[in-house]
C-alpha positions as CSV (number, residue, x, y, z in Angstrom):
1,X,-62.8,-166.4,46.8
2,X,-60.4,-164.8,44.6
3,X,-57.4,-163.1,45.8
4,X,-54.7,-161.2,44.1
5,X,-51.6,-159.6,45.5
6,X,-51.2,-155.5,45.0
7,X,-47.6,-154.5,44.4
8,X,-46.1,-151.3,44.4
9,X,-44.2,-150.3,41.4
10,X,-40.1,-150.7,41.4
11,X,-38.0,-149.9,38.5
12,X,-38.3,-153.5,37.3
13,X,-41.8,-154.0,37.9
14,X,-44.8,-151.3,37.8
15,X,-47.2,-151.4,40.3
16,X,-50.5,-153.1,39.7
17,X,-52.6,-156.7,40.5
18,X,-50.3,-159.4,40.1
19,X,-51.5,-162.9,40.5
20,X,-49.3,-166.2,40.4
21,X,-49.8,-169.9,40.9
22,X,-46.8,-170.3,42.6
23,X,-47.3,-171.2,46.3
24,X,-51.0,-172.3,45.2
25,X,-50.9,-175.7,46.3
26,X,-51.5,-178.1,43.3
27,X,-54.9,-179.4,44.0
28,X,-56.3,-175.6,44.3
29,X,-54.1,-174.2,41.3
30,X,-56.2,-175.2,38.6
31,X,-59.4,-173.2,40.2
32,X,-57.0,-170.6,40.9
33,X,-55.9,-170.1,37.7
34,X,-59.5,-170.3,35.9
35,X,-60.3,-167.4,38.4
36,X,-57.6,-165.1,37.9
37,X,-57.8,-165.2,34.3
38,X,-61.5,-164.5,34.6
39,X,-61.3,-161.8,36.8
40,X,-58.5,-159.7,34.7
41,X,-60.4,-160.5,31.5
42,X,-64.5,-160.3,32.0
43,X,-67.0,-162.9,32.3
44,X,-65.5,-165.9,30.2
45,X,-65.9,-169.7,30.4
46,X,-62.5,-170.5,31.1
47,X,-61.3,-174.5,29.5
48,X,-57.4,-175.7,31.3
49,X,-55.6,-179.2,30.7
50,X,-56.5,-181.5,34.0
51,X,-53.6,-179.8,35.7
52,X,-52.2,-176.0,35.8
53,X,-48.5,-176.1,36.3
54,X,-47.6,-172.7,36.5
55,X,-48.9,-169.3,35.0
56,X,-48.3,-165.0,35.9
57,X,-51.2,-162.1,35.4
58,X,-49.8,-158.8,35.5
59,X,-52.2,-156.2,35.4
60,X,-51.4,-152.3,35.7
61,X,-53.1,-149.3,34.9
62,X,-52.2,-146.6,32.4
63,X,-54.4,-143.6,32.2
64,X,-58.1,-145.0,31.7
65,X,-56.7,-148.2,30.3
66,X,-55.3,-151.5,31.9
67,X,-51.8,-152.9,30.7
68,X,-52.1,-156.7,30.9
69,X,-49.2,-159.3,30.8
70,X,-49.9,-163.1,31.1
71,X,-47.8,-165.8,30.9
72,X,-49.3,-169.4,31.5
73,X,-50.2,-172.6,29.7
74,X,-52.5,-173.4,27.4
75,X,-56.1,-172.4,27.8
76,X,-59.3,-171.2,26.3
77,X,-61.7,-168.4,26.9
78,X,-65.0,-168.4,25.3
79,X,-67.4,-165.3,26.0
80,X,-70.8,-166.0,25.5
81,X,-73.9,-164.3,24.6
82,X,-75.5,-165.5,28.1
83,X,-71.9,-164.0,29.6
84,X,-72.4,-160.7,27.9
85,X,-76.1,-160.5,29.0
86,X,-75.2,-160.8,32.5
87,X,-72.3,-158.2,32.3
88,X,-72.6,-154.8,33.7
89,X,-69.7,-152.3,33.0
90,X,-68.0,-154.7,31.1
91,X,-67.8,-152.9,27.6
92,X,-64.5,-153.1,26.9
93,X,-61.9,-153.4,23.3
94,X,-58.7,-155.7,24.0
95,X,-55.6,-155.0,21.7
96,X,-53.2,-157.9,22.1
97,X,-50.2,-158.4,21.4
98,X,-48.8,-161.5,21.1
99,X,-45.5,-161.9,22.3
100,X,-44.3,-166.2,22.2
101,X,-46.8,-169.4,21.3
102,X,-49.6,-169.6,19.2
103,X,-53.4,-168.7,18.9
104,X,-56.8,-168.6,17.5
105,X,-59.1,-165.8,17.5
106,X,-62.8,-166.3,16.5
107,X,-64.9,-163.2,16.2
108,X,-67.6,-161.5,14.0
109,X,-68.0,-164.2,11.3
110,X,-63.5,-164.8,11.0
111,X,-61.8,-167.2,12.6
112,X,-57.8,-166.4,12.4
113,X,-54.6,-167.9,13.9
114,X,-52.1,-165.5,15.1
115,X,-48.4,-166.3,14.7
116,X,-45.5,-164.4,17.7
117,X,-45.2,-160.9,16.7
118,X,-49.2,-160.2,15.6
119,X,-51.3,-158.2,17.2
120,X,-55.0,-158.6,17.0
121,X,-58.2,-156.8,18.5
122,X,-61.7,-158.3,20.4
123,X,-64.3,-156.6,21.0
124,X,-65.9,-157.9,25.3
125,X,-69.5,-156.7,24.1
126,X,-69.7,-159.4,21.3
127,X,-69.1,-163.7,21.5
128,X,-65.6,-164.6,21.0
129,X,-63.4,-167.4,21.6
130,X,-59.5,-167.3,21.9
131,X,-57.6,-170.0,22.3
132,X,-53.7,-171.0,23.1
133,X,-53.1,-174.7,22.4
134,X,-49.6,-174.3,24.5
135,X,-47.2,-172.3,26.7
136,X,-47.6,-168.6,25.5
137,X,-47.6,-165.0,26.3
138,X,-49.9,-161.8,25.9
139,X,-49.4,-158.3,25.8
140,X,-52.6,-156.4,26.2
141,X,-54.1,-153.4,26.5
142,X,-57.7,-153.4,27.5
143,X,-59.1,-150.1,26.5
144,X,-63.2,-148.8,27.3
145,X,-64.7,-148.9,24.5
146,X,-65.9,-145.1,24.7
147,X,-62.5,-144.0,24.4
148,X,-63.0,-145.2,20.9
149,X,-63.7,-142.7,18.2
150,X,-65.3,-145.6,15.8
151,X,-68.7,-146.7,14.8
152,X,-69.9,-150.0,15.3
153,X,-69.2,-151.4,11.5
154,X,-66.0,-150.0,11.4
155,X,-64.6,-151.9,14.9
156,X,-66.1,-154.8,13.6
157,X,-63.9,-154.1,10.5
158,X,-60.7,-154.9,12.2
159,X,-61.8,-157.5,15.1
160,X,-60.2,-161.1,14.5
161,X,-57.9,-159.7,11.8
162,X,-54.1,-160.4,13.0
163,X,-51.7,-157.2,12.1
164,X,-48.2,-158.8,11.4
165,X,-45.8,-156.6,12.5
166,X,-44.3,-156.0,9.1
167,X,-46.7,-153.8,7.4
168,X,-46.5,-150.3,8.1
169,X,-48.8,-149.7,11.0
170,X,-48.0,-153.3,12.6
171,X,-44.2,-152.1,12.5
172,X,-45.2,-149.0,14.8
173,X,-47.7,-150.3,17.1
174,X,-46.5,-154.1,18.0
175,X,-43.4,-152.5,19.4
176,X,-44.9,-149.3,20.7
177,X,-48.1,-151.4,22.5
178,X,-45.1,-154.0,24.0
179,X,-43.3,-151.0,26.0
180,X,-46.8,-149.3,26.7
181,X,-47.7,-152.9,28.9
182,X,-44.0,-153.1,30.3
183,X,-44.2,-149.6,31.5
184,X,-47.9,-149.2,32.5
185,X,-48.1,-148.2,36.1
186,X,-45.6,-146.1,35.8
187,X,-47.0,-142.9,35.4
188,X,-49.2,-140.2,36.4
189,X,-53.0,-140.7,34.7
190,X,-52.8,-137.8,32.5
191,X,-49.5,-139.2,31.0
192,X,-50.9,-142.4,30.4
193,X,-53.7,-141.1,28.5
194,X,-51.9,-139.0,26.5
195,X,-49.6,-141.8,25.6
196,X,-52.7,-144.2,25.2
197,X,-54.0,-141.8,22.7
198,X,-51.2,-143.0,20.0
199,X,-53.2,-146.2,19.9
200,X,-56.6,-145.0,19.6
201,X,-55.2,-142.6,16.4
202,X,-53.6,-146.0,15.3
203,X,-56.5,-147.9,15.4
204,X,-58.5,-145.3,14.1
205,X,-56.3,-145.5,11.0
206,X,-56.6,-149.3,10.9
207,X,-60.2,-149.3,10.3
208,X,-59.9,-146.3,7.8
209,X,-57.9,-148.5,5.9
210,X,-59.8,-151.7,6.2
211,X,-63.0,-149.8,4.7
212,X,-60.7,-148.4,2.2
213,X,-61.1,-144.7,3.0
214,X,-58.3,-142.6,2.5
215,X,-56.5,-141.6,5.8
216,X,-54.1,-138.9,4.1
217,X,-54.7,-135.4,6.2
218,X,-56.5,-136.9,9.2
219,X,-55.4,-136.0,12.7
220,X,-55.3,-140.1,13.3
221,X,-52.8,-140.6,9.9
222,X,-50.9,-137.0,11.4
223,X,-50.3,-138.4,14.4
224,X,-49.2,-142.1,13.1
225,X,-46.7,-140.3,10.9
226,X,-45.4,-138.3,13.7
227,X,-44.7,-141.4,15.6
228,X,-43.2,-142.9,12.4
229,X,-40.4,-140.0,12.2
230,X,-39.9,-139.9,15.7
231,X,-39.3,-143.9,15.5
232,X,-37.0,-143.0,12.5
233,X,-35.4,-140.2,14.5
234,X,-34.1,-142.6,17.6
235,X,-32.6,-144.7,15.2
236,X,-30.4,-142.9,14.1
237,X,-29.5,-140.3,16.5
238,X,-26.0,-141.5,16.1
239,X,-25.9,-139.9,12.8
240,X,-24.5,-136.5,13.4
241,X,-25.4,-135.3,10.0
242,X,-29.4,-136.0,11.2
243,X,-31.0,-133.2,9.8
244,X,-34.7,-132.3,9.1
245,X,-33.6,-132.2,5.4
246,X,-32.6,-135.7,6.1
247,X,-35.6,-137.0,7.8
248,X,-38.3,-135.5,5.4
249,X,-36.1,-137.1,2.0
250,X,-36.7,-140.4,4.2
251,X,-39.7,-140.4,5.4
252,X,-41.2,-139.4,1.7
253,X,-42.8,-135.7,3.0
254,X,-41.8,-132.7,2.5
255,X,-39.9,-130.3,5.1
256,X,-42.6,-128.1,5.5
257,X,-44.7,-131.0,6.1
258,X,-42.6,-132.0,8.6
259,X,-41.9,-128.8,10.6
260,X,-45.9,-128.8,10.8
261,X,-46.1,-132.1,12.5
262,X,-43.7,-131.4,15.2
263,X,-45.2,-127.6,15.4
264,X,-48.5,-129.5,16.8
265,X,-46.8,-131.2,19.6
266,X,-45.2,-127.2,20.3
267,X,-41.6,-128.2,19.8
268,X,-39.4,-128.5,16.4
269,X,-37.4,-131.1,15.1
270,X,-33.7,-129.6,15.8
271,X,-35.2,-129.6,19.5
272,X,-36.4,-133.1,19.3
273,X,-33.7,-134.6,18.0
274,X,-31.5,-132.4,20.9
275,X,-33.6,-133.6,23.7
276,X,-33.7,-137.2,22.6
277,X,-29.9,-137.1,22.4
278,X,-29.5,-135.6,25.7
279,X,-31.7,-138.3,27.4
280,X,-29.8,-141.1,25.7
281,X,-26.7,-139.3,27.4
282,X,-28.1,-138.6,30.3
283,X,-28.7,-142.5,30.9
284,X,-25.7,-143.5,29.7
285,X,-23.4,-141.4,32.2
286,X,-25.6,-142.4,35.3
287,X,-25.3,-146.4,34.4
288,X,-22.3,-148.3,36.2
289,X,-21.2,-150.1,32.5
290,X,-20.3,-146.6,31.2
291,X,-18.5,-145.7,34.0
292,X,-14.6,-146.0,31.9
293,X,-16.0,-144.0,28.8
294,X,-14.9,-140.3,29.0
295,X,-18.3,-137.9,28.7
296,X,-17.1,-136.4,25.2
297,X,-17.0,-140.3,24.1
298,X,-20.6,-140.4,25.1
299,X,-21.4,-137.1,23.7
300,X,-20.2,-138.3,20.2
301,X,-21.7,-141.5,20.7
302,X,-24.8,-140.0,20.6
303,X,-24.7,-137.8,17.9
304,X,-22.9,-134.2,19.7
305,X,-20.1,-132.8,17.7
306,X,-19.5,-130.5,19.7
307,X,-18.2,-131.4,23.7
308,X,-19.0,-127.4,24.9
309,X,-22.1,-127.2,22.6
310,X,-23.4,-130.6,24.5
311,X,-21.9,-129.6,28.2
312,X,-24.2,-125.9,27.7
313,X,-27.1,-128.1,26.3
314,X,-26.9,-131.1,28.8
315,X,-26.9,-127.8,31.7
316,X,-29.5,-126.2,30.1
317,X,-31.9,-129.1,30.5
318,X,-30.8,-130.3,33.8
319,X,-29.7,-127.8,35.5
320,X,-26.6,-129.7,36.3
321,X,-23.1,-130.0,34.7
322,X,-22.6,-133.7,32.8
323,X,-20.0,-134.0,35.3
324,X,-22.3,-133.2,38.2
325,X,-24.9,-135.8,36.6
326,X,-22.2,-138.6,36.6
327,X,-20.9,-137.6,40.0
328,X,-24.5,-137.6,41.7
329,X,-25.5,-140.9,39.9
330,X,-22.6,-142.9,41.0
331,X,-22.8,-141.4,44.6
332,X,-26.6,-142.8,44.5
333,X,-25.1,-146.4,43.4
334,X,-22.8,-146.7,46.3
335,X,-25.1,-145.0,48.7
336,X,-26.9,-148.3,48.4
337,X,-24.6,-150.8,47.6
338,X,-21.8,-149.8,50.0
339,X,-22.0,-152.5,53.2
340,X,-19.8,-149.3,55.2
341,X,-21.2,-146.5,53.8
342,X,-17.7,-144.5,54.6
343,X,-17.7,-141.7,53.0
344,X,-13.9,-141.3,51.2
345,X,-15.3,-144.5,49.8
346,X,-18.4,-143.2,48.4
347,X,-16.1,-139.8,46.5
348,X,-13.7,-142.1,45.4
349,X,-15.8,-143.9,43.6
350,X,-18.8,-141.4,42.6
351,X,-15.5,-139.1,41.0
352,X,-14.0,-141.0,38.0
353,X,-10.2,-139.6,36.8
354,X,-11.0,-139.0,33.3
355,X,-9.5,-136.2,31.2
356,X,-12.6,-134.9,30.7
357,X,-13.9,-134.5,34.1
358,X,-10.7,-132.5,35.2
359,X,-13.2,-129.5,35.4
360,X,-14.0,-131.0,39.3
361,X,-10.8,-130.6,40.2
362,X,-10.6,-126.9,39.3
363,X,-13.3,-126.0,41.4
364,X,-13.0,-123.6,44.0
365,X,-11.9,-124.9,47.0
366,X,-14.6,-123.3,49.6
367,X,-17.3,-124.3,46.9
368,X,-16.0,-128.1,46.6
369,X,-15.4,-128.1,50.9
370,X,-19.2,-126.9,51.1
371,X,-20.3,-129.5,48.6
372,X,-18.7,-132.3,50.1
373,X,-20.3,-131.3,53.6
374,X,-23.5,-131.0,52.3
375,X,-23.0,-134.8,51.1
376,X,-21.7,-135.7,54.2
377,X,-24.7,-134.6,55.9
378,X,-27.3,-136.4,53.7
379,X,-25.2,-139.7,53.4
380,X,-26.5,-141.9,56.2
381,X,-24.6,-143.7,58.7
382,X,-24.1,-146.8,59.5
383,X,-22.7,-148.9,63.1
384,X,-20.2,-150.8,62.3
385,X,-21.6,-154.0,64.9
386,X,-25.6,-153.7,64.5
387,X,-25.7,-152.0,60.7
388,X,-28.4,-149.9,61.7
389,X,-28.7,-146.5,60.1
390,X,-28.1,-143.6,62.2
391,X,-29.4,-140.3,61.6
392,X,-27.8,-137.7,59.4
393,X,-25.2,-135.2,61.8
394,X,-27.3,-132.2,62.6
395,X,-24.4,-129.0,62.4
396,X,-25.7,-126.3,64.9
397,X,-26.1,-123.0,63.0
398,X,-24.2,-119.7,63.8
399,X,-25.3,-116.1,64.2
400,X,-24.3,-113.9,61.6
């Protein structure tokens, strides 16, 4: 019987199925392996060397799609008309991606090899045969096939073809597909279909441009543009002088062309580029590396000019002061790495001395007492001979 291990997400690892050959003893591995590679990608006949050393399945949902990683030796899967007749709810398109090694597709009449870097599409409800002839590893995304807005010819169109990752639409989904898989599992359902959804509008342009149509003015080619200036955008947020006039003259469209595209996602490109900035920012100041670099050095790092114009910008989205951001994230760090958890140790280290954080200092001194209660109270406690945690300090409450 086959048997997989569920594992919650964790910021290094989404949740999902996650099989592994390690602790498989050696004479059941092989078996093992043949299953689990089965069972995450249909009804195949599955062909392994005479022994399996070592291989990882990683499989996590995004939306109505699976994300699948897999890491192993070499092998061969061969799907067979007598495999498809026997398949019920199997009627899937694979996108894969792949990532290190070397392998050959074979579907609808081509036969291709795929260098690291290609992508390249199947189609489960037609014969295929893939093989890896050594140690490799896959990025997929295995997508039903109804999500598809594409007729029969045209899938077939753009089955078995590799996409290198140097032509235009290769450049933006071979990257864009790789952080979809990392990430999958990591969000809510509706987010992972509306993220999904930038790879059925790339496909969609794929095949226009395999049958030769012309894919300027479609919502598919709309959207693939929008993700090619957004791409260009976080690039070069760095650039203070970014500006709309900027991005249209490099992207090759007009301005008005451009405000239209962002005007369909309901934002505009000023606010874009702002709200990119500000994340970059905002991840910056909570990680432990950036922790000596003063917030206006971040700011301008990221593309701010102006430190007041980014504090009232970095508030505005937050809800929380850059200075408050920093303070709360470093709190968080030593909350868990602290073996004492005193708490003098946990200020003096969440509150960094830098000119630009003198603002902390100024605050009133009821309003910084209250604070520092309040973190008191929430920070937990811990017994200096067992280490267990005791329970927050519960502060009686006084009649008015």
């Amino acid at each position: 019987m086959m048997s997989d291990v569920s594992v919650k997400g964790t910021g290094k690892q989404p949740a999902g199925i996650f099989y592994t050959t390690d602790g498989v003893p050696r004479q059941r591995r092989r078996t093992y392996w043949r299953d689990a590679v089965a069972h995450t990608f249909g009804a195949v006949d599955v062909k392994l060397a005479e022994e399996v050393f070592s291989g990882t399945i990683h499989a996590s949902p995004t939306g109505r799609t699976r994300g699948v990683t897999v890491d192993s030796e070499a092998l061969q899967t061969v799907r067979t008309p007598r495999l498809i007749a026997q398949s019920t709810g199997d009627d899937h398109v694979v996108v894969m991606l792949l990532s290190s090694g070397l392998a050959r597709v074979e579907q609808d009449a081509r036969d291709a090899y795929v260098e690291p870097g290609q992508l390249f599409v199947y189609d489960r409800a037609r014969p295929m045969r893939l093989t890896f002839p050594d140690t490799f590893q896959t990025k997929a995304l295995v997508l039903p096939r109804h999500l598809l807005s594409l007729r029969e010819s045209d899938l077939r169109r753009i089955t078995a073809s590799p996409l290198d990752s140097t032509t235009p639409l290769g450049n933006l989904l071979s990257p864009f597909l790789s952080r979809l898989v990392d990430t999958a599992g990591a969000y809510p359902q509706h987010v992972g279909d509306l993220i999904t959804r930038n790879v059925l509008d790339l496909l969609t342009v794929l095949a226009d441009e395999r049958r030769g149509g012309d894919t300027t003015g479609t919502p598919s080619a709309a959207r693939v543009l929008l993700m090619r200036v957004q791409a260009y955008i976080d690039r070069h947020l760095a650039d203070p002088d970014l500006t709309p006039e900027a991005i249209a003259r490099a992207n090759q469209i007009s301005l008005r062309y451009l405000y239209k595209l962002f005007q369909s996602e309901g934002t505009t490109v000023r606010r874009w580029i702002q709200s990119r900035r500000l994340e970059q920012c905002r991840r910056e100041l909570a990680h432990r590396d950036a922790a000596s670099r003063t917030i206006a050095a971040v700011s301008r790092r990221w593309g701010f000019v102006s430190a007041a114009h980014f504090s009232r910008a970095f508030r505005a989205a937050y809800g929380m002061s850059p200075v408050e951001w920093r303070y709360s994230a470093a709190l968080e760090r030593r909350t868990h790495t602290s073996p004492t958890g005193r708490l003098d140790v946990l200020l003096t280290a969440a509150m960094p001395a830098t000119a630009d954080d003198a603002t902390v200092s100024r605050m009133p001194r009821e309003r910084s007492w209250a604070r520092r209660r309040a973190l008191r109270d929430k920070t937990p406690r811990y017994d200096s001979v067992s280490s267990k945690v005791s329970p927050p300090i519960a502060h009686p409450r006084t009649s008015p």
